[in-house]
Every structure is written in structure tokens, then in C-alpha cells.
Steps between C-alpha positions, in 0.01 A plus 500: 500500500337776379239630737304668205102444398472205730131518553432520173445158323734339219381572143515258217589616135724537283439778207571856666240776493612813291286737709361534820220713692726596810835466578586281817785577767620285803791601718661221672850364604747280341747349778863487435803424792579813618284695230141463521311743190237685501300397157262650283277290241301696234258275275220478278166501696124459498304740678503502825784546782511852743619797309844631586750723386814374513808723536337795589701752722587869556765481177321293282145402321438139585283246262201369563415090557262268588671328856408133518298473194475199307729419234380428129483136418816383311857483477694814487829577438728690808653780459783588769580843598782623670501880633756740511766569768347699765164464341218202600340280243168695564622803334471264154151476560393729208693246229380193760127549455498569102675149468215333760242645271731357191455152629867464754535353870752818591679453823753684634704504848659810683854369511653582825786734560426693151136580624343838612625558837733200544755558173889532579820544251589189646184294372498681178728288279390160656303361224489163549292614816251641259503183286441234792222744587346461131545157468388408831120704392536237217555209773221613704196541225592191329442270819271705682115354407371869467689586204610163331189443317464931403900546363664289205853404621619435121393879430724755787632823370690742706477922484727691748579870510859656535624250778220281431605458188861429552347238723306381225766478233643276729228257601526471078835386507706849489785473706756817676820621524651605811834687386252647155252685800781631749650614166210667360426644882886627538409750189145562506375705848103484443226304576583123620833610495428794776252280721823285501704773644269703675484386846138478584272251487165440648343256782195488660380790321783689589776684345814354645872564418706192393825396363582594151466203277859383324368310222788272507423346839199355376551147449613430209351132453157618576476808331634265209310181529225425258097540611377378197167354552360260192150564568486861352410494199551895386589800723435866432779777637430861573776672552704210645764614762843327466510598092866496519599213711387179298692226342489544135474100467263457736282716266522324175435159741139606540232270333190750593383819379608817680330821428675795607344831539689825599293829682586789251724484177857576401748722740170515746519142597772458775838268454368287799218355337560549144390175320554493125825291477358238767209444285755470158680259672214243592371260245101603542559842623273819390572842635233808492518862676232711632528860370481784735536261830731477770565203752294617742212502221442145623415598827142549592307823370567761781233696734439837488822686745658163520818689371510777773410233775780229351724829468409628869644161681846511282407273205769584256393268222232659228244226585229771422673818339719262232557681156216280299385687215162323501227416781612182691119377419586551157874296559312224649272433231788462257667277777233320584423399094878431464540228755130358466577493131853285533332270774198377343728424158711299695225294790178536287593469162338187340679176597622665795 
């Protein structure tokens, strides 16, 4: 059960409010054998709540929410999101409050082993970790008396970023290819490829060396089963990690709308996560770019010396010095109206 809202009392409705005064947040904990997660809910609020700002830090500017307060009347569609590997579902807060304002429930858990602090090469390519995770959120708020009379069950849509989003093409019925991504890894040295073979990892906050990953030990059944869960209705892929290891079939099979955007344009955009052919291949697929971005764009906006302090603790990755040609303020916007945009076609439009 999810432990989220509890003292607040069950609404009745069913027409969702466009717009509200505040945006809500509640952290609380889905269970799972083995795998409990840390969740975050985002929603539409009234005024009211404590003000917090969630995801603030030393690296990063955090967003600002309303803790506890009440949600608006109404039904509301969901909205899943799934982070990135090594990142936490907070640092989507920026996209995660535009859509509460919008109208969406947004939840989100930090999926273990691919989280700040606690991510290994190991972990990594485990998605159907990350899916059980997504569809257990789904589980939870649908039974749980807190959120049952706020979210629409018939309306769930699904937004993940570079991991995320492989774990989201998959929840939509995408399915991989075990030989296709040691293949693509025994050629190409960068990015998933080199977390695979690096040797390091991190637990408990810490920087720790492990075993380099041989893709082909993975097993193979798993790594190949299907996660497809019926209940999303449309998902929305940033940058999706895996690009190059899905089943061409398993593409065309897809009933839902997938709406794939790539960070940057042309040669910029990296093999790992380009994104055009997967959206050809799928019957309701649209693909978009953001010009003068780069996959760390979708990160949160940066503080002031958060690159010297990342760069002064051995941080190799450009998570606030990447090559964007354009204010990440600026990349967000764009971002943010992309996604909101595809979303409220597909779980507002009329008849919806």
C-alpha cells in the first residue's frame, strides 16, 4: 500500500481541473520484496500545504511545492516518471511541477541500484527491475484510498529520461535484444557502453570498484521478456538509452502513442540514444529534437560553481559544463511545452 496523503480525506469527482493555485508534493514508500522505493507524487493543489523546495542541493536548483496540501477536486490523469541511471526522480522536478500545474497526478520512484549513490554496471541493464518498480507505483495509487478517488486509472501515461526511458518503451510493449546490445557495446566504447566496462560503481554513497560488466552474462530470458503494461496509455522518451538494442517487431506491435524526443540535433545527438528509426517503426510514433541541447540539458538548472565543485570530487561527466548552446532555463521551457503538449493530446483531449 502506498503510504502517501493518508490523512488527507478521499475526494469525489470526476472532471479534472486544468489549473491549480499550488502545486502539492508527498514523499512516501511503495513496498516491494526485496526492493522497497522511495516515491515522489507531484499534483494539482489548492492553497495550502508547508512550502518546500524539493531537490535542492549543492549541484543543483531545486523546485518549489506545497508539502501536504490538498489536492484539487477531480479525477486526474497519472503521469509516471522514471529517472535516469545514476540520477533520482527528484532531479525531474522542474518538468514534474509544470505538468501538476497542467492538471497530472506525476509520480515517480528512485529505482534502486541505478540511483544516486547506489547505481552499479551490474544493475544498469536490468530493466525489468525498473518496470516492476513503475508498475508497482500504478498498483499502489490505484488501491490506496488517498489517491483512488484524485487519479483516473483509464488515463496513465509514462515519461522517462535516457534509462528511464528505455524503461518506459518497455512498460509500452518494446521489447530487447541481448546479442543486438553486446553487439552494439563490442564496437561502440562510450557512454552505457563504458559504465559497462569501467569497473566502478557506487554504494552507499561511495565510489567502489566492481567487476566489469560482460553484457552477455546477463540473462538472456529477462533482459528479453516482455514488461508491457496495458494500462499506459501514451509514453514520452527523452533520449531513451538502449536505442540500438530493440526488437524491430516488438516496435510495430505497439497500439499506443510514443513520442520520442532527442537532446540536440543531427551528428550532436549520440548513437546510444538516438531515436528516429524507433519512432518510424511504431504505428503512433512522433519524433522531435531540441536544438542546441545536450543530454544532460534534462538535468536540473545548475548553481552557481556547481561545475568546479562537481569537477573538484572527480565527476567526469559534463552534468554542469555540457556543450549546450542555449541556457538550460531556456532548454527546459521548450522541454517542458514538448511533453505537456503530447500528454494532454493524448489524457485530456475530449472523450478521453
Amino acid at each position: 500500500m502506498l503510504q502517501l496523503l493518508s490523512t488527507i480525506p478521499a475526494l469525489i469527482g470526476f472532471v479534472s481541473a486544468c489549473f491549480a493555485s499550488e502545486v502539492g508534493v508527498r514523499e512516501g514508500t511503495v513496498a516491494q520484496p526485496g526492493r522497497d522505493l522511495a516515491v515522489t507524487v507531484w499534483y494539482p493543489a489548492g492553497a495550502g500545504g508547508t512550502p518546500t523546495t524539493l531537490g535542492d542541493n549543492r549541484v543543483f536548483k531545486g523546485t518549489p511545492a506545497a508539502r501536504d496540501a490538498p489536492p484539487v477536486p477531480g479525477r486526474h490523469p497519472l503521469v509516471l516518471l522514471s529517472h535516469g541511471s545514476g540520477s533520482r526522480v527528484q532531479a525531474m522536478g522542474w518538468l514534474a511541477t509544470e505538468l501538476a500545474k497542467a492538471g497530472f497526478v506525476v509520480a515517480g520512484p528512485n529505482h534502486p541500484g541505478t540511483t544516486s549513490g547506489d547505481s552499479t554496471p551490474a544493475d544498469t541493464p536490468k530493466l525489468w527491475q525498473r518496470t516492476g518498480d513503475l508498475s508497482a507505483v500504478i498498483d499502489a495509487m490505484t488501491v490506496d484510498p488517498a489517491w483512488s478517488n484524485v487519479i483516473d486509472a483509464d488515463r496513465i501515461g509514462v515519461v522517462g529520461f535516457s534509462l528511464g526511458g528505455a524503461a518506459a518503451m518497455e512498460l509500452a510493449g518494446a521489447r530487447a535484444d541481448l546479442e543486438a546490445y553486446a553487439s552494439y557495446c563490442d564496437g561502440y566504447k562510450k557512454w552505457d557502453c563504458a559504465w559497462f566496462a569501467g569497473g566502478t560503481g557506487y554504494v552507499d554513497e561511495e565510489r567502489v570498484t566492481v567487476d566489469r560488466l560482460d553484457l552477455r552474462s546477463i540473462e538472456r530470458a529477462r533482459f528479453e521478456q516482455s514488461n508491457l503494461d496495458r494500462r499506459i496509455k501514451t509514453a514520452v522518451l527523452a533520449d531513451p538509452g538502449l536505442a540500438q538494442a530493440y526488437d524491430a517487431q516488438s516496435l510495430t506491435e505497439i497500439a499506443i502513442p510514443m513520442h520520442f524526443i532527442n537532446l540536440g540535433e543531427g551528428e550532436t545527438i549520440p548513437l546510444a540514444v538516438i531515436s528516429d528509426k524507433l519512432a518510424q517503426l511504431t504505428p503512433k510514433g512522433s519524433y522531435a529534437t531540441v536544438a542546441g541541447a545536450t543530454h544532460f540539458s534534462f538535468l536540473p538548472e545548475c548553481k552557481d560553481g556547481a561545475a568546479d565543485l562537481l569537477k573538484s570530487v572527480g565527476e567526469i561527466d559534463p552534468i554542469c559544463s555540457d556543450e549546450a548552446s542555449r541556457p538550460r532555463g531556456e532548454l527546459h521551457a521548450e522541454m517542458i511545452r514538448l511533453v505537456k503538449d503530447r500528454l494532454v493530446r493524448d489524457l485530456m483531449a475530449p472523450g478521453q
